[in-house]
N, C-alpha and C positions, 0 to 999 in steps of 0.2 A: 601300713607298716610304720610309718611314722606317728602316727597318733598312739598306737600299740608303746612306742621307744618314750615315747617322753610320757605315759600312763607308767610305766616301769619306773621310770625315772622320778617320777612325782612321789610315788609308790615309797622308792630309798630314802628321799630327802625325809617325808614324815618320820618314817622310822626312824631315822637318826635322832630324830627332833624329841620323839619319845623319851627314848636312851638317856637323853641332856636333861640336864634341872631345869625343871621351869621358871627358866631365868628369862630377863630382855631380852640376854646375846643371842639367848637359843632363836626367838622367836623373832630375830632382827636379820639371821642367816636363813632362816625359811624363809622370810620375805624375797630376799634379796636373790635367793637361787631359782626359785619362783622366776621371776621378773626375768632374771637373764633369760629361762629358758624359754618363757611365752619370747622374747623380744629375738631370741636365734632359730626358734620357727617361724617369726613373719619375714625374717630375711629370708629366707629358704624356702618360703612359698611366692615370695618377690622374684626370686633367682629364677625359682622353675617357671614363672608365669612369662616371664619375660622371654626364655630359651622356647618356651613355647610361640612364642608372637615370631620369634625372630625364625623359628621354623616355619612357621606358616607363610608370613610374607614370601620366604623364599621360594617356597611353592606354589603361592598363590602370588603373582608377583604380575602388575599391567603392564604390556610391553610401552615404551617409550615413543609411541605412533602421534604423526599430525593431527591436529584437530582444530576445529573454527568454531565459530560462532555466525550469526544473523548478522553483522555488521563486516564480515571477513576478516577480523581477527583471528591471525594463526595463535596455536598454542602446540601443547605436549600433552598426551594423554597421563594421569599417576595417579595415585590416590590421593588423598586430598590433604592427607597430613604431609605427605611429602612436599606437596605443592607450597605448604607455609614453611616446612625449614630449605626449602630454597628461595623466601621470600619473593614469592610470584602470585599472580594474580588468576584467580578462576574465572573465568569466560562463560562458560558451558559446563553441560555434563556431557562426559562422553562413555562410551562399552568397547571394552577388548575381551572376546569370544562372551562369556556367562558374566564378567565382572563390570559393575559401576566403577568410573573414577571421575576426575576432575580435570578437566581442561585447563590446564596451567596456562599463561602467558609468562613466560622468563624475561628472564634481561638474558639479552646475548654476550654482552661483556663479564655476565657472572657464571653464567651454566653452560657447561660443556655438551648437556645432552642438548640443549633449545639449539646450540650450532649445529649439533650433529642434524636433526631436527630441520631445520629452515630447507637445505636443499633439499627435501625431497616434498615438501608442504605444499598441498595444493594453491593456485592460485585464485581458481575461482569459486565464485560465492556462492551457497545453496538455495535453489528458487524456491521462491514463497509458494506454498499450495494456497492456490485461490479459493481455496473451498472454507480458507479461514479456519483450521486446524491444525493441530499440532502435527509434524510428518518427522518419521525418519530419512533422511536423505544419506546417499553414499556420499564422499568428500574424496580417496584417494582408494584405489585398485589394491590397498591393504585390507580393506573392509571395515575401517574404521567409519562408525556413524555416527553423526550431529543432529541431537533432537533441536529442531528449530521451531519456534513457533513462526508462522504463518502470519506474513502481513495481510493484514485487514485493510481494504479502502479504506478510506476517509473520508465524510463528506466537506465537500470544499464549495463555498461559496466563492461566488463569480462577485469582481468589485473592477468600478474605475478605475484605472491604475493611469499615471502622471510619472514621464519618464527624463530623467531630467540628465544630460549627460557632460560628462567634464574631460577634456584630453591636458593630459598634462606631459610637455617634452620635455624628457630628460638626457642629456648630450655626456656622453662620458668618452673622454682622450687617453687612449692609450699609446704607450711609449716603447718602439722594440729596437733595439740597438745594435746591429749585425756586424760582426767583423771577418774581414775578408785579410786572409794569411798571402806575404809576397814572400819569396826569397830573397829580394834583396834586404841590404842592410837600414833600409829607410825603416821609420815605425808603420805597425799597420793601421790600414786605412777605415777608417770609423763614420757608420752612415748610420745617422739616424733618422725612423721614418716615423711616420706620426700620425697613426689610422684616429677617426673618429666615427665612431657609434653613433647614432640616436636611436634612441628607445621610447616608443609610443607607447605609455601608458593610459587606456580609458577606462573612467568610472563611471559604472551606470547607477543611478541610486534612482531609486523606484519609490514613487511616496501613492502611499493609499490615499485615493479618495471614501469619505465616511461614507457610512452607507446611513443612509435617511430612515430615523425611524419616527413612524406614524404615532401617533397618537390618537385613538379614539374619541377622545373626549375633546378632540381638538378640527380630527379631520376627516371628511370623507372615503367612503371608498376603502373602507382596515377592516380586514378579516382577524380578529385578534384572537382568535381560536381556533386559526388555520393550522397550527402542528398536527401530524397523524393525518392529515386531508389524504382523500384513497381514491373517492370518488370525482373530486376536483378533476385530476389529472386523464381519468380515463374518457371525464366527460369532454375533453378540449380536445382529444385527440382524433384526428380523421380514421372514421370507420369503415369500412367492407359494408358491402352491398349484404353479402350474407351474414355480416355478424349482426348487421342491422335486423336482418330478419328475422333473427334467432332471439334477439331482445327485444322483441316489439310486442310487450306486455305492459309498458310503464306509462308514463304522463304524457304524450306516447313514446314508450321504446329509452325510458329513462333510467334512474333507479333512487331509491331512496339516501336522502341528503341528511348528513349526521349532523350534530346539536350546533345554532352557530355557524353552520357552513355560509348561510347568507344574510345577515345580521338584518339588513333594510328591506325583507322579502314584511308586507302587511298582509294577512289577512282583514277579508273587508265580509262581515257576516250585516246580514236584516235583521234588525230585529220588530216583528209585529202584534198589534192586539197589546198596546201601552208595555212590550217588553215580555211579553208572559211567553210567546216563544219565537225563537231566534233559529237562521239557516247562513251556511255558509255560501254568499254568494259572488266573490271575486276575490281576484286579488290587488295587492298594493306594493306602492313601494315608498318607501320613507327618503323625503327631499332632506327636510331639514325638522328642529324639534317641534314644528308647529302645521307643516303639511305633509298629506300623504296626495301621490299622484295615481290614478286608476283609469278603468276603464269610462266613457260617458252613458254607455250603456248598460252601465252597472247600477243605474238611478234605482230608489228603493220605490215600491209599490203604494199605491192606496194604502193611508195612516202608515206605514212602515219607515223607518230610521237605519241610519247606518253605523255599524260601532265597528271600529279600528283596533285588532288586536296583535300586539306589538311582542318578542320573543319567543313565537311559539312552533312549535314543532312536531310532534305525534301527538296528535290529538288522543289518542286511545291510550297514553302512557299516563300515569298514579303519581308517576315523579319526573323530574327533567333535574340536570345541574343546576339550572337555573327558571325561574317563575316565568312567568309571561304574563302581559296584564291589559288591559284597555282603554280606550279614550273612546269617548263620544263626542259625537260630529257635530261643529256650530254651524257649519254651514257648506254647503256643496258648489262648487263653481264650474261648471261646463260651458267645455268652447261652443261662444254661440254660433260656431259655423256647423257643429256637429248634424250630422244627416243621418236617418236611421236605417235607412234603404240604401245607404254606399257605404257607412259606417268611414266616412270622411273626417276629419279631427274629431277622432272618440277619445278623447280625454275628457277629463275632471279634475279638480283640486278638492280633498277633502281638510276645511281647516278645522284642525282639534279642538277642543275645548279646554283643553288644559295642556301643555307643552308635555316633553314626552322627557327622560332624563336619559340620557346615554349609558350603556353600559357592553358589555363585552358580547353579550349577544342582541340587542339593539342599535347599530349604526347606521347614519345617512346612506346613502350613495352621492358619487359624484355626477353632475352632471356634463355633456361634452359640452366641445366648442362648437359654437354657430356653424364652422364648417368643417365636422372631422365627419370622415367617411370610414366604415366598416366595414365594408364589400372584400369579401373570399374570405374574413378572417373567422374562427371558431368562438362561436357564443352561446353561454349558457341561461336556460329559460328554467324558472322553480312555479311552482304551484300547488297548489292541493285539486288539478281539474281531474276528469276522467282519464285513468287510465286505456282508455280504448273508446272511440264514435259511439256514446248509446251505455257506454259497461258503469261499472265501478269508480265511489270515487276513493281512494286510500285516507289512509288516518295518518300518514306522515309525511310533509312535506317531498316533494319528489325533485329531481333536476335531471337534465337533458342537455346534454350539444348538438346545435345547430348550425349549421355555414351559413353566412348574411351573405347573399348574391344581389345582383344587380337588379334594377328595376326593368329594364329590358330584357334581361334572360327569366326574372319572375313571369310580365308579359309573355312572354314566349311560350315558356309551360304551360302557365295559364292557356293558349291559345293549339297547342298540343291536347290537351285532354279535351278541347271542344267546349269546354266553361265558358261563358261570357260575363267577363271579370275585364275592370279597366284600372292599372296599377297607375295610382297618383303621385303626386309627386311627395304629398309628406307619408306614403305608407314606406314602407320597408317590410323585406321577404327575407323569409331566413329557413331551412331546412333541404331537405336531398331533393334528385331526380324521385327518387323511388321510394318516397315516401318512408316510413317507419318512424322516423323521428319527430315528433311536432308535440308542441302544447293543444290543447284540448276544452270544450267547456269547462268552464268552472273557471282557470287558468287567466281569466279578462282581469285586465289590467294587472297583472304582472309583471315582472323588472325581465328583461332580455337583457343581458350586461357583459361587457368584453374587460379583461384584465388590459392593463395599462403595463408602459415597462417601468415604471416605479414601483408595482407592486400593489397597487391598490385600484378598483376597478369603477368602469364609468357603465352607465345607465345607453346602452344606443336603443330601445324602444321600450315600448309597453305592449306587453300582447291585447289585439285587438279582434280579429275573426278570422275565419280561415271555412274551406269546403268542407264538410268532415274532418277526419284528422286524419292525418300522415298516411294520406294516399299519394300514389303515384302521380306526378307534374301538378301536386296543388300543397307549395309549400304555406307556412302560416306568415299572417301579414300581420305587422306589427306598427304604430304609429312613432316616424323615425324624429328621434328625439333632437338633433339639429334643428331641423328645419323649427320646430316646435319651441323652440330655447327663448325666443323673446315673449312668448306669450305667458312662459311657465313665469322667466322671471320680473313680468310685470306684477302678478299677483301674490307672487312668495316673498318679493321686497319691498313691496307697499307695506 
C-alpha cells in the first residue's frame, strides 16, 4: 500500500509538471517534491523497522540469569548489544531456553541488574572435562549453561629448583583509649593501653636451576632426535612374564628402533675376495671420532677386512632422513688376554682410517666410571642379530630392555638350568628369569647402554655370547665396561 500511495503521488506531481511551461521553476518543483517524497518513505520504513526490533526484543527477550566463565568470573546472561550499552565486558557465551547471548561482567556500582544478580550467582567453578573437550556444564538450578573449554595438561618439565627464603618482621602499635564514667564530680578517669602486633612476613623466591643442554658436536651420550621417542620408553620399562611371551619375536623379544634412536650403534660388515662381496657381521659402538669398540670374536676371516658403517638403519629402505656412510679399518686391536673357548676379554678396538664427522644421527657414547655399577637397573641392547636361536636376521635396526643382575645371581641361573658356565669377573649379565628378552647372533659387540640422570646415556657393556637366546636361567653375558675402562683408554688416548 505504500508503494501504490507514493506511485499515485509521483503519478500527480508529473502531471502538474506537464500542465506548467517548460520553464526551470517548473522542473526545479519536480525535483524538489521528488526528493521530499523518497526522503519521507526512508523515515517511515526507519520508523516501522525499528517498532519491529523493539517488538521482537520484547518477546524474544534473555532472561537476566548468572553465568561464568573458566576462570569463575561471574557475569549476567543478555544479548550482546546490551552488554556494550551498559558498558560491561563479555566473559563467555552463554543460552537461555533456544537463545545465544553474551555473558556480561557489570560494574556493580553501575548496573542494577549485575546487583540484583551477585546474590544468587554460583560460587563454584565448572570442572574441566578431562577428555580435553569442549563440555556444556550446569552452573546454577536455573539451567543456565557455560560452554567451557576443557583444560588440557600440560607437559611440564621437572628442573633443579634453589629455594631461597627471607622473613621479614613487621611490628605495628596500636593505640586504644578507654573511658570509664564516675558519678562523682571529679573528671573521668582515662587509661590508655597499648597492644603491640607482630607480623611475620615470609618470602619464598624460588630461583630455577638451567637445565644443561648437550651438544652433539661437543658431547657424548645426546640423542638429538629423541622427540616423538615411543619405543625408548616401553623398552626401559619392567615387563610381565606374559607380555614377554607374547613379544618374543624380536632381537629376541624387542621391536624395531626409529631413525636416530641410537646415534653410536656401528655396524661392523666383512668385506671379502679384494671387496667384491661383503656380510654383515657384528656390531659396534662409536667411542670417539677415531675408534669403534666391538666384539674380539668378530676378527675377519682368511684375506677378508672389516668396514665400519656409521648412521644407518633399515637396511631394506631406498631413503632414510639422513645418509649413512663408511670407514675402513686401519687397524684392529684385541685384548691380548682374549680366550675363545671362555670368551674372556672379547673386545677389540677398530681404529678408522679416516675420523668420522659428527652429526645428529652419528654420536659417541659416553663411557662409565672405573667404578660405576648397573645391577637391578633397566638397559637397552640394539643390533641387527637374529630375531630368534637359528631364525631371521631383520633389515632394521632392532632394541630391547634388559635388567643388568648381579654376577652371583647370573651364576646361579646359570647353575639352575645345569649349564656349566663360570661368570668372571669382567663379564656382566643382563636379561629375565625366563628368558624372552636377549640379544642374539649377529648382535656381537654391540652397545648395552643405561640412561644417565642428566639426560644423556653411558656405554655399561658390549654384547659378548650367551647359551642360545632368551632361554629360561641363561641370560646374555656382556663384557662389563668398568672393569674394562683403563685398557680402552690406553689405546683411544695414545
Amino acid at each position: 500500500m505504500p508503494c501504490l500511495r507514493f506511485a499515485a503521488f509521483s503519478f500527480g506531481v508529473m502531471r502538474l509538471a506537464e500542465r506548467m511551461s517548460d520553464s526551470a521553476l517548473a522542473r526545479g518543483l519536480l525535483v524538489a517534491v521528488l526528493v521530499a517524497s523518497v526522503a519521507a518513505r526512508n523515515l517511515n520504513n526507519r520508523a516501522q523497522h525499528q517498532r519491529r526490533i523493539a517488538s521482537a526484543s520484547q518477546t524474544f527477550e534473555i532472561r537476566p540469569l548468572p553465568c561464568s566463565n573458566a576462570k569463575g568470573e561471574n557475569g549476567t546472561c543478555m544479548f550482546n548489544f546490551k552488554c556494550y550499552q551498559q558498558k560491561g565486558l563479555v566473559i563467555n557465551t552463554c543460552i537461555d531456553r533456544f537463545m545465544f547471548g553474551a555473558c556480561c561482567k557489570l560494574d556493580p556500582n553501575q548496573s542494577a541488574v549485575a546487583q540484583a544478580v551477585a546474590a544468587s550467582a554460583t560460587t563454584a567453578r565448572p570442572l574441566p572435562d578431562p577428555a580435553g573437550l569442549v563440555t556444556w556444564s550446569s552452573v546454577t538450578s536455573a539451567g543456565v549453561a557455560n560452554r567451557t573449554p576443557a583444560t588440557t595438561p600440560a607437559t611440564t618439565t621437572t628442573k633443579a629448583t634453589t629455594r631461597k627464603t627471607t622473613t621479614t618482621t613487621t611490628t605495628t602499635t596500636t593505640t586504644t583509649t578507654t573511658t570509664k564514667a564516675t558519678t562523682t564530680t571529679k573528671k573521668p578517669t582515662t587509661k590508655r593501653t597499648t597492644t603491640t602486633t607482630t607480623t611475620t612476613t615470609t618470602t619464598t623466591t624460588t630461583t630455577k636451576k638451567p637445565t644443561k643442554k648437550w651438544d652433539y658436536k661437543k658431547h657424548c651420550g645426546v640423542i638429538p632426535l629423541a622427540s616423538g621417542r615411543s619405543a625408548l620408553g616401553r623398552s626401559l620399562q619392567p615387563v610381565s612374564s606374559a607380555d614377554r611371551r607374547r613379544q618374543g619375536i624380536r632381537i629376541v623379544g624387542g621391536e624395531p628402533a626409529y631413525f636416530g634412536a641410537w646415534p653410536w650403534q656401528v655396524m661392523v660388515k666383512e668385506a671379502t675376495f679384494l671387496g667384491l662381496f661383503t656380510k654383515n657381521k657384528c656390531g659396534g659402538v662409536l667411542l670417539n671420532s677415531r675408534y669403534v669398540l666391538t666384539a674380539a670374536h668378530c676378527q675377519p676371516g682368511f684375506m677378508g677386512t672389516l668396514i665400519a658403517v656409521f648412521g644407518e638403519n633399515d637396511l631394506s629402505a631406498t631413503y632414510e632422513p639422513k645418509a649413512s656412510f663408511q670407514r675402513n679399518i686401519r687397524r684392529i686391536i684385541v685384548h691380548k688376554g682374549f680366550n675363545r673357548q671362555t670368551f674372556n676379554n672379547d673386545l677389540a678396538l677398530l681404529e678408522l682410517e679416516k675420523p668420522v664427522t659428527f652429526d645428529e644421527h652419528v654420536v659417541p657414547i659416553c663411557l662409565p666410571g672405573k667404578n660405576e655399577r648397573f645391577e637391578g637397573r633397566m638397559a637397552t641392547v640394539t643390533g641387527w642379530g637374529r630375531t630368534s636361536y637359528g631364525g631371521d636376521v631383520p633389515s632394521k635396526l632392532m632394541e630391547v630392555g634388559v635388567r643388568v643382575i648381579t654376577n652371583e645371581q647370573c651364576q646361579a641361573w646359570f647353575d639352575e638350568s645345569g649349564r656349566s658356565k663360570t661368570i668372571r669377573e669382567g663379564f656382566l649379565c643382563a636379561g629375565f628369569k625366563d628368558g624372552v628378552m636377549d640379544s642374539c647372533e649377529g648382535d656381537s659387540g654391540g652397545p648395552l647402554v643405561v640412561p644417565r640422570g642428566d639426560g644423556r646415556w653411558v656405554l655399561a657393556g658390549t654384547v659378548s655370547h650367551g647359551i642360545e637366546c632368551a632361554k629360561p636361567n641363561l641370560p646374555g653375558i656382556y663384557m662389563r665396561m668398568p672393569y674394562y675402562r683403563d685398557w680402552i683408554d690406553k689405546h683411544i688416548n695414545s
